[in-house]
C-alpha positions in Angstrom: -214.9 -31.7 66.7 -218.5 -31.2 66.8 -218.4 -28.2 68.7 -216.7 -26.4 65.8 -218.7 -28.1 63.4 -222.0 -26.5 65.3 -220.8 -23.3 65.3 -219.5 -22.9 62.0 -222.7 -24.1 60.8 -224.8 -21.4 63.4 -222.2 -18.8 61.8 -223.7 -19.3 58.8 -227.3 -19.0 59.9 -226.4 -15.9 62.3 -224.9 -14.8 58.8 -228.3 -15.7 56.9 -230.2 -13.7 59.8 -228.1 -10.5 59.0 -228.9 -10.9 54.9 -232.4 -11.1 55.8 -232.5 -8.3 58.5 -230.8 -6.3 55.7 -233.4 -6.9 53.2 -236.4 -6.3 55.9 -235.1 -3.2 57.0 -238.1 -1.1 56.4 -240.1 -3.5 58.5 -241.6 -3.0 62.1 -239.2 -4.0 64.8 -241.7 -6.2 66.4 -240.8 -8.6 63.2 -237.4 -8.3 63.2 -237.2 -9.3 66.9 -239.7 -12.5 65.8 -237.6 -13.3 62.9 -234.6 -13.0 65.5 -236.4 -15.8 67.5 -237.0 -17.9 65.0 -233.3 -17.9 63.6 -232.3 -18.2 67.5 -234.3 -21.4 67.7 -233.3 -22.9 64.0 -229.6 -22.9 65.0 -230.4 -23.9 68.8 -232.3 -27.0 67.4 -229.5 -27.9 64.8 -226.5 -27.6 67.7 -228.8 -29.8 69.9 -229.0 -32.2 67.4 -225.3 -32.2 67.3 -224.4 -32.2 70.6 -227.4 -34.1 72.3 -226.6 -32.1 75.2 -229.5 -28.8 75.9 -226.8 -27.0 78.2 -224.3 -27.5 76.1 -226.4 -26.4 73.0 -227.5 -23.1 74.8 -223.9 -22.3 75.6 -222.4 -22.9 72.1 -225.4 -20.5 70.1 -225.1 -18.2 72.6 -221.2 -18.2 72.0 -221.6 -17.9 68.4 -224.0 -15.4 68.6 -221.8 -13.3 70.8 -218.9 -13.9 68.7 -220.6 -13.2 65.1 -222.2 -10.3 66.8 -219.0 -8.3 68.1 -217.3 -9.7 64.8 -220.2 -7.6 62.8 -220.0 -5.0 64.4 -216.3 -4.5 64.9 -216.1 -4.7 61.0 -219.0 -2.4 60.8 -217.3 0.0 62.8 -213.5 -0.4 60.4 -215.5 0.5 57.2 -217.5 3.0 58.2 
């Protein structure tokens, strides 16, 4: 249960990440691949929390990111 718990929660921060993106998108792509970071490490440290477990943790955010990723930009692709 806390597996699904961690990655609802780091859908919501990959979903935060894409508001802000969207609202920094005249700057430099050197910050947007910091800011990417940062958001990578916020929901890495909150799933290790969770789990207790760093492998674990590492496979469930890079899960979720892969998932919210091709999830974005399938519906990307549907509207435009």
């Amino acid at each position: 249960m806390r597996i699904y718990i961690v990655i609802i929660v780091q859908f919501i921060i990959w979903s935060g990440y894409t508001l802000i993106e969207w609202l920094s998108s005249h700057d430099q792509l050197i910050y947007k691949v910091i800011m990417f970071f940062v958001f990578f490490y916020l929901a890495f440290l909150i799933g290790n929390h969770a789990t207790k477990s760093v492998g674990k943790t590492l496979f469930i955010t890079t899960l979720s990111l892969v998932i919210y990723t091709s999830i974005h930009y399938t519906l990307a692709f549907l509207v435009h």
